[in-house]
C-alpha positions in Angstrom: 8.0 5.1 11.0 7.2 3.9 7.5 11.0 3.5 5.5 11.8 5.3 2.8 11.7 2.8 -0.5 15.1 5.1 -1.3 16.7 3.8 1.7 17.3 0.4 0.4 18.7 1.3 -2.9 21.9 3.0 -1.9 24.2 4.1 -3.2 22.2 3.7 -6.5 19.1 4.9 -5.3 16.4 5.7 -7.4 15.2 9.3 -7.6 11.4 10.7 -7.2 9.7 9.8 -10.2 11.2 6.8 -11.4 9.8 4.4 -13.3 7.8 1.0 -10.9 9.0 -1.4 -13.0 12.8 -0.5 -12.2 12.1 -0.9 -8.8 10.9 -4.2 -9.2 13.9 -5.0 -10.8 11.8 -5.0 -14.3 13.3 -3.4 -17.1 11.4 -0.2 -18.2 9.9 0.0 -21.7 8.1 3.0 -23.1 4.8 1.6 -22.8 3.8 -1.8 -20.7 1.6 -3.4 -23.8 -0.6 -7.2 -23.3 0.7 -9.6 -25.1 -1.2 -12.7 -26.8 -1.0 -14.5 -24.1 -2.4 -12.0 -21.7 -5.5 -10.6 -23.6 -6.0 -7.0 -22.4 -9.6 -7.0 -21.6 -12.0 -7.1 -18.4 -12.2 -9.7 -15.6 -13.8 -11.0 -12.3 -11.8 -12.3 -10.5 -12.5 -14.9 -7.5 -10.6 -14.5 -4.5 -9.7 -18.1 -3.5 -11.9 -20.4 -0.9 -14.1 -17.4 -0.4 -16.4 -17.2 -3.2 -15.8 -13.2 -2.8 -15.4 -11.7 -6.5 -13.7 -8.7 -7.8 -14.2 -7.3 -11.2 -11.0 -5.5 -13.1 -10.8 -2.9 -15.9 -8.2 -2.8 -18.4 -6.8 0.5 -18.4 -4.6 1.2 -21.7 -1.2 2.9 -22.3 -0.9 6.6 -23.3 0.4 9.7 -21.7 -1.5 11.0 -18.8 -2.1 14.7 -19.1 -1.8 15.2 -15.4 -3.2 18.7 -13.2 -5.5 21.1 -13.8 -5.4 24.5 -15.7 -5.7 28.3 -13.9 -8.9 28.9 -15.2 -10.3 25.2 -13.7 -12.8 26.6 -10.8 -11.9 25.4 -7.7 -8.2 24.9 -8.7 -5.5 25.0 -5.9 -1.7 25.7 -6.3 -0.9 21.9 -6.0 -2.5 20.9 -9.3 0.1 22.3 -11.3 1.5 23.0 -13.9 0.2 21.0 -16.3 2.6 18.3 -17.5 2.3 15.2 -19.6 3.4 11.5 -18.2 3.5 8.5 -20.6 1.5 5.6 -18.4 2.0 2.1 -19.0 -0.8 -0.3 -19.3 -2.8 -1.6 -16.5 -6.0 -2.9 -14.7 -8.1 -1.0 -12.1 -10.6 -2.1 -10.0 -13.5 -1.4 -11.4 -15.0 -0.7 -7.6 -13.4 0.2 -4.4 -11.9 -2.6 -2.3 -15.4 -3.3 0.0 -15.8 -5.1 3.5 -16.5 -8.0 1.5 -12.8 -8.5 0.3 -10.8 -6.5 3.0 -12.4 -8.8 5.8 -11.5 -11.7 4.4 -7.4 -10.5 4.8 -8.2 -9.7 8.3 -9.5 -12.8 9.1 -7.1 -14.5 6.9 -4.9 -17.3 9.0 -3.6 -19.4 6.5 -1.3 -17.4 3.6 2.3 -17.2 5.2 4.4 -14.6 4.7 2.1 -12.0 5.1 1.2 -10.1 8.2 -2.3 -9.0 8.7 -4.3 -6.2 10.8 -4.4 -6.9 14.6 -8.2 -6.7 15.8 -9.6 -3.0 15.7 -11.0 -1.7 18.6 -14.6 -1.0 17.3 -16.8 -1.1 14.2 -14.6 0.6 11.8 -17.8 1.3 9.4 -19.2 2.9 12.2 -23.0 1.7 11.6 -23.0 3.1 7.7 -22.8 -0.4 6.4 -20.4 -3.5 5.9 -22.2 -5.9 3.3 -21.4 -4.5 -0.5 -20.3 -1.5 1.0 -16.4 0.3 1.1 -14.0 -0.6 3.1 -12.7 2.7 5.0 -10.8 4.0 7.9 -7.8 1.9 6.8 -4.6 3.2 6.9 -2.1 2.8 3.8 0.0 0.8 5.4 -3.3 -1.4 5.8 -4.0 -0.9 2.3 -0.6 -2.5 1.0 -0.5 -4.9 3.1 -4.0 -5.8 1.8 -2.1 -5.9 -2.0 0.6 -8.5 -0.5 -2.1 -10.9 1.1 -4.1 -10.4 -2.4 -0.6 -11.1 -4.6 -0.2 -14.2 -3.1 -3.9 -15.4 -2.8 -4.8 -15.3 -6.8 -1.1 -15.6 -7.7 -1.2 -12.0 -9.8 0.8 -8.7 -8.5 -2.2 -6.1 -7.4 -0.7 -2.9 -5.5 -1.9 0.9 -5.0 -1.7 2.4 -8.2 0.5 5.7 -8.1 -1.2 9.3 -8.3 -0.4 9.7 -12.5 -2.3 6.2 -12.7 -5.3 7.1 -10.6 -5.7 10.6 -12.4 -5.2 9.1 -15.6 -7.9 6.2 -15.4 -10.0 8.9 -13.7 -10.2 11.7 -16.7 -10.3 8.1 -19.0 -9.6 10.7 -22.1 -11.4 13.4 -21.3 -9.6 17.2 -20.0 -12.2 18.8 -17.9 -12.8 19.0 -14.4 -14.7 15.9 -13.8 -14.7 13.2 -16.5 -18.3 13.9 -18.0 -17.6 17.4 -18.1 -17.1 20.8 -16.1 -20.3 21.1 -14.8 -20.5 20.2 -10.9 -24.9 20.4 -11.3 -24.2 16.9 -13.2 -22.2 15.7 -10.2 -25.5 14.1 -8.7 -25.4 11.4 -11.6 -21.9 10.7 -11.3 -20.9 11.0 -7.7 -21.9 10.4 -4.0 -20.6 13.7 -2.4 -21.8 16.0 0.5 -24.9 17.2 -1.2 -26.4 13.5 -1.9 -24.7 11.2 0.1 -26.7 11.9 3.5 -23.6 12.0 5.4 -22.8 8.4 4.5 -20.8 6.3 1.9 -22.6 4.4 -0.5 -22.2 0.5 -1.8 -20.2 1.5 -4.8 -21.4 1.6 -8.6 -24.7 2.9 -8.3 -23.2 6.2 -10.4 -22.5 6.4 -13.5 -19.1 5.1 -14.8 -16.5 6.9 -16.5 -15.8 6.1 -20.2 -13.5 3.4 -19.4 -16.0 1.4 -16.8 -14.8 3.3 -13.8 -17.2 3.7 -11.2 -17.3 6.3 -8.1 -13.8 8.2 -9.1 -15.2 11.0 -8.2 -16.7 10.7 -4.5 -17.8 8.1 -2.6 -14.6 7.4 -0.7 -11.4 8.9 -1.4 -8.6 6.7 -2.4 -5.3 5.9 -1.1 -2.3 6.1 -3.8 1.4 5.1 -3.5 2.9 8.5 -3.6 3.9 10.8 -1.2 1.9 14.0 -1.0 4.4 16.7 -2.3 2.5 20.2 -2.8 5.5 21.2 -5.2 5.5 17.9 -6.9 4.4 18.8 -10.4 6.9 21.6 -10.7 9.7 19.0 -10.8 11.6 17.0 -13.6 10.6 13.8 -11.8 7.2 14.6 -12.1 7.0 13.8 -16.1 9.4 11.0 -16.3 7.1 7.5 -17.4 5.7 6.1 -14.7 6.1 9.0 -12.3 5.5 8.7 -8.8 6.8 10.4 -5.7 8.2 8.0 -3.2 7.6 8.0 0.4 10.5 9.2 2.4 7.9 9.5 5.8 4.7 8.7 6.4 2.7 11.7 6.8 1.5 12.7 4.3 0.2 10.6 1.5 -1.9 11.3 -1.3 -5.3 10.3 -1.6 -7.5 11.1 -4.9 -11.0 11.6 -6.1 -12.9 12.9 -2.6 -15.6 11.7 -0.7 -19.3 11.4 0.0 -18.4 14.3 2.7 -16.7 16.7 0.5 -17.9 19.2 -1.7 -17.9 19.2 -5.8 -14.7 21.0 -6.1 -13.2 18.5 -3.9 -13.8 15.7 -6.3 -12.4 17.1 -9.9 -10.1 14.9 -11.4 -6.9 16.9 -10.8 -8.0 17.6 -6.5 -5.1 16.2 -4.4 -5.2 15.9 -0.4 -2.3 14.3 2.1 -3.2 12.3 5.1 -2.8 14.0 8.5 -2.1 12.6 11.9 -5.4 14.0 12.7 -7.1 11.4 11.1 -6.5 9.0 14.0 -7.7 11.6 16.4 -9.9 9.4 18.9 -8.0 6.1 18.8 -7.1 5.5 22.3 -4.4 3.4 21.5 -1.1 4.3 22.4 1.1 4.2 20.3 -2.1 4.7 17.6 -3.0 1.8 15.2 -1.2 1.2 12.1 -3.5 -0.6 10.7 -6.6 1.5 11.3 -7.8 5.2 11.6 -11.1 6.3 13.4 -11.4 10.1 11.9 -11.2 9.0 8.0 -14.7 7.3 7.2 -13.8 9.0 4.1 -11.0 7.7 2.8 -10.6 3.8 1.2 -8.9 2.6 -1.6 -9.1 0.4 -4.8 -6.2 -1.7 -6.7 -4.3 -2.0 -9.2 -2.5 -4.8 -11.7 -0.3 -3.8 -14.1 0.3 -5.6 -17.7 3.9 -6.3 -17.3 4.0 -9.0 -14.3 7.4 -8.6 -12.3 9.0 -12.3 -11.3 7.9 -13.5 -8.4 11.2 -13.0 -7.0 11.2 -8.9 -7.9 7.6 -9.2 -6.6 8.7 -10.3 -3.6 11.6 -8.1 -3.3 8.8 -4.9 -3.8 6.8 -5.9 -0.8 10.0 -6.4 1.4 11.4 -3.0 0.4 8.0 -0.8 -0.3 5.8 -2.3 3.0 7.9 -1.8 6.3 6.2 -2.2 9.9 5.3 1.2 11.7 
C-alpha cells in the first residue's frame, strides 16, 4: 500500500493542502517568481545519451480560480464550490510524457538510486501506437517514479503537478468550460475525444493549444496528478491555501484531469475530476497485480511538471524518499 506523505512528518505533520515547497523542506513564499538567472521562458529539453527531446512551457504565477459554477452543463457535485488558490510559478510539459521518453526509464540500467518498472506482461499500447504516441496504462506510482529517474537524468526536479496546477495551466486565463470557450461543437478543433478519436489515442499536438502553448488538456489521455481524489475536497479550508493539494493517505483513489479520447465532451471541461479505481487493473493476471502497470486504463497517461523555485538536492531527495514508497 502506497504511504501516506503525512506519515513521515509526525508529530508536525503537515495538513491537506499545504504548501510543496514546505514539504521539500523549501520555505514558502507567496508566489515562486524566475529569477535572472533562470529566465522564465520555453525549452526543449534533451534527455541525456538518448537524443529523446522534451519541450517545456513556462506557466506563470497567479491565483488559480479552481471548479466549476452550477450553471456549467455537465457540472457534478465534486467541482465545487468555487474557490480561489494563489499558484506559484512553473513549467509544464508542453505534451504528454510519450513511449519515446517513458521507454527509455524502463530500459534505463545505469542511473542508481532509482528503481524502475519490472517487464510488463504484454504490449501496454495495445496495437494503438508507440512511436510519438502517449504513454498509457501506467500506474501513478509508475508515473513518479518516472519523475525520480528524470530528476536525476537532466539534473532538474520534474514531478506530477498537483490538481490546482493542472486546472490552472488548463483554463490558462480563461473561466469557461473548456479553455476556448463553452461550446463542446468546437471540441473537434481542440480535443481528441470519443466522437473523433476512432476509439484510439492520438500522437499528441495535433489540436489546437491553449493560450499558454498547452496541447491536448482536454482529451487525448487523461492525466495523472499528485492529489488524492477527495469528492468533498473543495469544500475545505485546505483547499484554498497556496499551493493546495490533497495528500495521499491510500492509494485508491487518485485524481486524474482533462479526459480522454474515450470520453465524452463533458468529461473533458476544465474543472471534470475522476479517481482511479481498482478496476482499472481488471485483466492483469498477476497476482498480487502490477504496480507499475494497469491493462483497463488505455486512457489515462500523464505529463510533468518543473517548478521555478528548485528545492536542494538534498530536500529533493528527501521528497522522493518520503512521497514514492513501494506498493
Amino acid at each position: 500500500m502506497l504511504q501516506s506523505v503525512h506519515s513521515f512528518f509526525a508529530p508536525g505533520k503537515l495538513a491537506a493542502g499545504a504548501c510543496l515547497a514546505a514539504l521539500l523542506g523549501v520555505h514558502c513564499t507567496p508566489a515562486g517568481q524566475p529569477t535572472q538567472n533562470d529566465p522564465f521562458k520555453p525549452y526543449t529539453a534533451t534527455i541525456p545519451a538518448s537524443g529523446i527531446r522534451f519541450e517545456m512551457m513556462p506557466i506563470p504565477a497567479g491565483k488559480a480560480v479552481i471548479g466549476s459554477t452550477a450553471g456549467e452543463k455537465g457540472r457534478r457535485p465534486d467541482e465545487g464550490p468555487v474557490h480561489t488558490v494563489q499558484i506559484d510559478a512553473f513549467w509544464m510539459g508542453r505534451y504528454e510524457v510519450t513511449w519515446d521518453e517513458f521507454e527509455l526509464f524502463v530500459g534505463d540500467d545505469k542511473v542508481d538510486a532509482v528503481t524502475k518498472p519490472s517487464p510488463a506482461f504484454t504490449d501496454m499500447s495495445f496495437g494503438m501506437g508507440k512511436a510519438g504516441f502517449p504513454a498509457v496504462n501506467i500506474t501513478q506510482h509508475a508515473a513518479l517514479y518516472y519523475c525520480k529517474w528524470l530528476t536525476e537524468k537532466t539534473g532538474q526536479f520534474y514531478r506530477l503537478p498537483t490538481e490546482a496546477e493542472w486546472e490552472y495551466a488548463c483554463r490558462a486565463g480563461s473561466n469557461t468550460a473548456y479553455y476556448f470557450g463553452d461550446d463542446p461543437a468546437e471540441l473537434a478543433d481542440y480535443a481528441w475525444y470519443s466522437k473523433n478519436s476512432k476509439e484510439k489515442y492520438q500522437q499528441p499536438g495535433k489540436k489546437k493549444p491553449n493560450k499558454w502553448g498547452l496541447h491536448d488538456m482536454h482529451g487525448n489521455v487523461a492525466e495523472w496528478t499528485l492529489d488524492q481524489y477527495l469528492p468533498d475536497f473543495y469544500a475545505t479550508p485546505a483547499a484554498s491555501k497556496p499551493n493546495a493539494w490533497a495528500e495521499p493517505t491510500k492509494l485508491y483513489p487518485h485524481a486524474v484531469r482533462g479526459g480522454s479520447w474515450d470520453d465524452d465532451a463533458a468529461d473533458l471541461r476544465a474543472a471534470a475530476r475522476k479517481g482511479s479505481n481498482p478496476s482499472w487493473k481488471q485483466r492483469d493476471p498477476q497476482l498480487p497485480k502490477s504496480n507499475w502497470w494497469m491493462t483497463d486504463a488505455s486512457f489515462v497517461g500523464f505529463r510533468i511538471v518543473r517548478p521555478v523555485k528548485k528545492p536542494s538536492p538534498a530536500a529533493i531527495k528527501n521528497y522522493f524518499k518520503k512521497a514514492i514508497q513501494d506498493l
